[in-house]
C-alpha positions in Angstrom: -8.5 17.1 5.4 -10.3 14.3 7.0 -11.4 11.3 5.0 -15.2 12.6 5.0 -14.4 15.6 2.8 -12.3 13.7 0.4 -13.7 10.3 0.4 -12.0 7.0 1.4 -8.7 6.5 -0.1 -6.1 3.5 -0.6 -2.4 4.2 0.2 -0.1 1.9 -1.5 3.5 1.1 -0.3 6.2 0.1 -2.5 9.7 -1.0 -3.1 11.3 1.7 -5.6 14.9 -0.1 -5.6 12.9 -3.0 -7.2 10.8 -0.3 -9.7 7.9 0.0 -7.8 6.2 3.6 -7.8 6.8 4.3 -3.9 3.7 5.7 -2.7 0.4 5.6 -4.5 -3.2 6.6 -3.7 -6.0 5.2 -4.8 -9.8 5.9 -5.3 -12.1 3.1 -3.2 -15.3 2.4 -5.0 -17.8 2.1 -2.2 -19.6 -0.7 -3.7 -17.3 -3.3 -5.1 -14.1 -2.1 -3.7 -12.2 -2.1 -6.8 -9.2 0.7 -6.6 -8.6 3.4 -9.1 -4.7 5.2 -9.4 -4.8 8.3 -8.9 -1.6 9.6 -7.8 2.2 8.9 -7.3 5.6 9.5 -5.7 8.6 8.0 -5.0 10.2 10.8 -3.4 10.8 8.8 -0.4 12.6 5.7 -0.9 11.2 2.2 -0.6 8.3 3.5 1.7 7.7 -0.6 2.5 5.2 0.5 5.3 2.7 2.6 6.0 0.5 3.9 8.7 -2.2 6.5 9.0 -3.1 8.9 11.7 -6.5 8.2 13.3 -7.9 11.3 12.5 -6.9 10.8 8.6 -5.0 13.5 8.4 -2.2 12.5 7.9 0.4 8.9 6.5 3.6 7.8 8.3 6.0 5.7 5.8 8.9 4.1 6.7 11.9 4.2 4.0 13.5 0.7 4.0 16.7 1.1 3.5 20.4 0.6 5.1 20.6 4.4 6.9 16.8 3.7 7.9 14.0 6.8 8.2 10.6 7.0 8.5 8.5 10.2 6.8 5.5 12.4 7.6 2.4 13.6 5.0 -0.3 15.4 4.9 -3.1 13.6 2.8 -4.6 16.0 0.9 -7.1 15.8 -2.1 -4.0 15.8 -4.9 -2.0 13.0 -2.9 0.0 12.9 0.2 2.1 16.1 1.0 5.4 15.3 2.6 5.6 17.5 6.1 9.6 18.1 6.4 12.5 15.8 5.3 12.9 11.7 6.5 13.4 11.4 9.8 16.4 9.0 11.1 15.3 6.1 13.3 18.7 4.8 14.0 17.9 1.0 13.3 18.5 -0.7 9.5 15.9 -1.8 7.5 12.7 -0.9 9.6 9.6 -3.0 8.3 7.0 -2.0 9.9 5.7 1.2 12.1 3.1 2.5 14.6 1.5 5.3 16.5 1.4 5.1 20.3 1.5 7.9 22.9 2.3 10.4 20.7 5.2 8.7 19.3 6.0 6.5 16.0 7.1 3.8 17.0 9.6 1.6 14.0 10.8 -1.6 13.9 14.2 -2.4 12.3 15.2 -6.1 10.6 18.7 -5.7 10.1 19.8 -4.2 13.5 17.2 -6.1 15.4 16.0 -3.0 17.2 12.9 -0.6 17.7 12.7 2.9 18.4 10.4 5.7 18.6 10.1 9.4 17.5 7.8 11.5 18.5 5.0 12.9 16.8 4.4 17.2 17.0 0.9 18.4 17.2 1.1 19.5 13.7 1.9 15.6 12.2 5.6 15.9 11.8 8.2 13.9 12.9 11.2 15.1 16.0 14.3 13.4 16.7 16.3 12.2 17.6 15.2 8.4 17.6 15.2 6.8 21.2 16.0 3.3 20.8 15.9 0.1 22.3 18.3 -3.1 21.0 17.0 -6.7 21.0 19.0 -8.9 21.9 19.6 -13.2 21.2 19.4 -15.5 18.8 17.1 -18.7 17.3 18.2 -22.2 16.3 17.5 -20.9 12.3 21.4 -20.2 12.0 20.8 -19.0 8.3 17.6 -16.5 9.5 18.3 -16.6 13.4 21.5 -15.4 13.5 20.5 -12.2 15.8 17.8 -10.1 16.7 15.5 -9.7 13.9 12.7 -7.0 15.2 9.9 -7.5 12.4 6.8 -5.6 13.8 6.2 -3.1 16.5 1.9 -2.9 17.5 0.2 -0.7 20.1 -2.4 -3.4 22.2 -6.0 -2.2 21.9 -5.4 -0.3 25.5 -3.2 2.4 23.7 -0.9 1.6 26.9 1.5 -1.4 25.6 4.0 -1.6 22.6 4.4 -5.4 21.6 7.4 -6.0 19.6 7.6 -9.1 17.6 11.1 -10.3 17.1 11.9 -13.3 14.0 15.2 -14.0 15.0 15.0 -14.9 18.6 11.8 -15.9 18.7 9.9 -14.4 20.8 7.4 -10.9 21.7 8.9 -8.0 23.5 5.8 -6.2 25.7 7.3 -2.6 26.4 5.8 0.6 27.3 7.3 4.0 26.2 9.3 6.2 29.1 7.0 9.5 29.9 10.2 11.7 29.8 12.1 10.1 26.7 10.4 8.2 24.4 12.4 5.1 25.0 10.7 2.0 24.5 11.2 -0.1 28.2 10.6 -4.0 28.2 8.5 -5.3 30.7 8.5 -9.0 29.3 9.7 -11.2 26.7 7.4 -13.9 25.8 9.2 -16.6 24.2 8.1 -18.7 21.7 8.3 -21.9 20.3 11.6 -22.2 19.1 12.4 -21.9 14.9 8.7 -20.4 14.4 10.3 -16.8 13.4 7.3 -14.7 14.8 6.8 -12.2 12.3 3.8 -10.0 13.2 0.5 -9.7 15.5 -2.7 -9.1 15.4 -5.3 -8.4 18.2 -9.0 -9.8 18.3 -11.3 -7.0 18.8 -12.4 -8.2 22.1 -9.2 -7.0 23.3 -8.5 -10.6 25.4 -6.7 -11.8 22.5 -3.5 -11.6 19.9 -2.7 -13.6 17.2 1.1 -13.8 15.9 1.7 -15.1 12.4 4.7 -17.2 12.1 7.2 -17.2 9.0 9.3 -20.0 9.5 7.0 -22.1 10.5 3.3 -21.8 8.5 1.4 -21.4 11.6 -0.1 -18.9 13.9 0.0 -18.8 17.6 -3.2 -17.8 19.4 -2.2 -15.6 22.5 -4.4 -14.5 25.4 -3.4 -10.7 26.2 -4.1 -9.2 29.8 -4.0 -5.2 28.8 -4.2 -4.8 32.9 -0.6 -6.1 33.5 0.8 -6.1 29.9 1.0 -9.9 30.0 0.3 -12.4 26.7 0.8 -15.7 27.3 0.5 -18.5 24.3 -2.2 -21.0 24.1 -1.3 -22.8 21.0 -0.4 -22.8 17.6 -2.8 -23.8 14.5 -1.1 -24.9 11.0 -2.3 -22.5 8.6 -2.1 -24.5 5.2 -3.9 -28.0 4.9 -1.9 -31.2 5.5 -1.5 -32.3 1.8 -0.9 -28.6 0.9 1.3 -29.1 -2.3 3.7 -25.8 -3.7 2.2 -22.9 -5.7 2.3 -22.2 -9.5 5.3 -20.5 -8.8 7.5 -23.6 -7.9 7.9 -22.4 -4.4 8.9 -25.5 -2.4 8.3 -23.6 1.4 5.8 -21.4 2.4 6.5 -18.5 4.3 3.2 -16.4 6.3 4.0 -12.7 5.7 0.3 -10.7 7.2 -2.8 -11.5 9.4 -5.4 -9.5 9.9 -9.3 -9.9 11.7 -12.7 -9.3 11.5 -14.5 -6.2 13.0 -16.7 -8.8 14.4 -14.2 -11.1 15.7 -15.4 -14.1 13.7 -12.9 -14.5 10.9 -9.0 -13.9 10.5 -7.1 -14.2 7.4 -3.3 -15.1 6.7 -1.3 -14.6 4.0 0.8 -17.7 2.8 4.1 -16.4 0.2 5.4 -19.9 -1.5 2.1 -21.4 -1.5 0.9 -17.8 -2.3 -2.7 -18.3 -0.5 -4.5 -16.5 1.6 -5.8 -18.7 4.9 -9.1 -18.5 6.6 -9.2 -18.8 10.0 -12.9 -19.6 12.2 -12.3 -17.8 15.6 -13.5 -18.8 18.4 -14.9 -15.8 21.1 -14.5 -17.9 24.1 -10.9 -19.1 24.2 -9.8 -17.2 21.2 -9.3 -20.7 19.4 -8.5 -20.6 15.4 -9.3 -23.5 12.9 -8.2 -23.6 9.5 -11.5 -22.9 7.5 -9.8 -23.2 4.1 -7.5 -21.4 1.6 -7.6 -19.4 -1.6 -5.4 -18.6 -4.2 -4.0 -15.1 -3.5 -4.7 -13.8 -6.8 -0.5 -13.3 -7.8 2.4 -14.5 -6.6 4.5 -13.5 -2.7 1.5 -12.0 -1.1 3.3 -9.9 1.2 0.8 -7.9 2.7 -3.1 -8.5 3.5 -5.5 -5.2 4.6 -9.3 -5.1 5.3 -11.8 -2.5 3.6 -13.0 -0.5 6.9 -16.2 -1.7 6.4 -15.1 -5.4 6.1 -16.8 -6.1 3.1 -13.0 -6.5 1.3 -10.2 -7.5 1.5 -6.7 -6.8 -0.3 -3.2 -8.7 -0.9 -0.8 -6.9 -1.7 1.4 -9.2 -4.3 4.5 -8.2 -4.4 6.7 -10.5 -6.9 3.4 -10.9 -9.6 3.7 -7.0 -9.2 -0.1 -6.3 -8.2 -3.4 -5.4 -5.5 -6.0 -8.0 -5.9 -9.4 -8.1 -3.9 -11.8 -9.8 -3.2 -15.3 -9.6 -1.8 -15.6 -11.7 1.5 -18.4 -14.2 2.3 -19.6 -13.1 5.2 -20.9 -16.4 6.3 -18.2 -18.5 5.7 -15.2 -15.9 5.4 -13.9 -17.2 2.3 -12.6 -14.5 -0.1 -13.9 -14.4 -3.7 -11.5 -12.8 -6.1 -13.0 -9.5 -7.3 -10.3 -7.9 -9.3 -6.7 -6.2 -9.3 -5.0 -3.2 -9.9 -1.1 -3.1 -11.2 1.5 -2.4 -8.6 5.5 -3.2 -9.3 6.9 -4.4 -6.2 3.7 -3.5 -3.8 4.4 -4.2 -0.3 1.6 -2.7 2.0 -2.1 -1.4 1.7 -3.7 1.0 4.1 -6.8 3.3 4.3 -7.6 6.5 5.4 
């Protein structure tokens, strides 16, 4: 069942080792945006990430946890349906997941490593996991230690995989082997040095990426060539003002956890954990430029993950530490977000909609 005949729904990710609920849905008013409960499971252990089939048919989850897995479901009217058992990916930890070439592709923290499974005609997940090991190091001894894979994204092509790696620094442009699934590299982009790239996110133009930095609060702009796989950096923008001063919290450091972008390419937003604000970012079309417009509270506290209502009209942080969702209705002149409301959420990590 397709989102038409059900309406649109909000799928909530969630750490269950820290009492969150695992995996809830939730009604999407199509006015204000506001989210209503309606189901939840947490069958699948801390299901930290999720991703949706284009058709809507179905959610991939990934359980992170030590022996590592990722899940297939059926989203039906009563909640998602889990289509077999959790599927190994061979990596610890994985953080973060997508769908490319008829595979799922995962990324794994602890092993520093990416690997892919591919995806039946039916939604559900084969094996075994083909894998693919980063490899080196940062000058962040206490975060840089080793490969630290964070994020794994298909480029607006469908053809590339770009793999962004915290711990040494740098993005990992692969393309998945015909025969076995195997992610390949074609390049490493390094970049700058103690940043801890984190994840990326393309303009819709399809000319450019931007990569969210955690241990640095910055985001580097990136110019991506989809005809030979190539991104190359421009530049990096600071993402919190100069006499940014510590959250509510106490947090002393800021560390940028999500970005996402406008449908139109105008806007992109950042969220800050520490300062626990969410950035605005001014695009510019031409040279993919970004310039701090200003920052908002993030409505909690360790906004770990930031989504965008379909439509644009909304946008959602998922705060995991204050334990919530809250929106807020964006200004589609300036960007800025204006708080809207939350919904309760132990230990939320991710938001997605299908």
């Amino acid at each position: 069942m397709g989102t038409t005949e059900r309406g649109l729904r909000a799928y909530i990710g969630s750490f269950t080792t820290a009492g969150g609920a695992g995996l809830t849905t939730a009604a999407v008013d199509p006015g204000t945006g506001a989210l209503t409960p309606l189901h939840a499971t947490a069958e699948l252990p801390n299901p930290s990430f999720l991703a949706p089939s284009p058709d809507g048919r179905h959610l991939y989850a990934v359980s992170e946890t030590a022996d590592g897995a990722a899940a297939a479901f059926a989203l039906t009217p009563e909640g998602p349906e889990p289509l077999g058992p959790p599927v190994p990916v061979g990596g610890a930890d994985p953080t973060h997941l997508a769908l490319i070439s008829g595979h799922l592709v995962t990324a794994h923290y602890t092993s520093g490593s990416i690997s892919a499974l591919p995806v039946r005609p039916d939604g559900t997940l084969g094996g075994p996991a083909a894998v693919l090991r980063h490899e080196g190091n940062g000058p962040r001894a206490d975060r840089q230690e080793g490969p630290h894979a964070h994020a794994v994204r298909a480029d607006p092509s469908g053809r590339w995989l770009l793999s962004v790696d915290l711990g040494t620094d740098s993005v990992r442009c692969c393309a998945l082997d015909p025969a076995s699934g195997t992610p390949l590299v074609h390049a490493e982009v390094p970049l700058r040095p103690g940043s801890g790239p984190r994840h990326i996110a393309f303009h819709p133009s399809g000319g450019f990426a931007y990569v969210i930095n955690e241990l640095a609060p910055t985001v580097t702009v990136c110019r991506w060539d989809a005809a030979g796989g190539t991104l190359t950096p421009l530049g990096e923008t600071g993402l919190l003002p100069d006499d940014a001063v510590p959250a509510a919290s106490g947090a002393a450091e800021s560390f940028p956890s999500a970005l996402v972008v406008s449908r139109d390419g105008r806007f992109a937003w950042a969220a800050n954990r520490g300062h626990d604000s969410i950035s605005v970012l001014a695009l510019d079309p031409s040279d993919g430029g970004a310039t701090l417009a200003g920052t908002v509270p993030c409505g909690g506290h360790w906004p770990r993950d930031l989504a965008l209502h379909p439509g644009g009209r909304h946008l959602y942080a998922a705060n995991e530490r204050s334990g919530d969702v809250t929106w807020f209705t964006v200004d589609p002149e300036t960007g800025l977000p204006v708080r809207a409301g939350s919904l309760a959420a132990a230990a939320v990590s991710c938001v997605v909609f299908a």
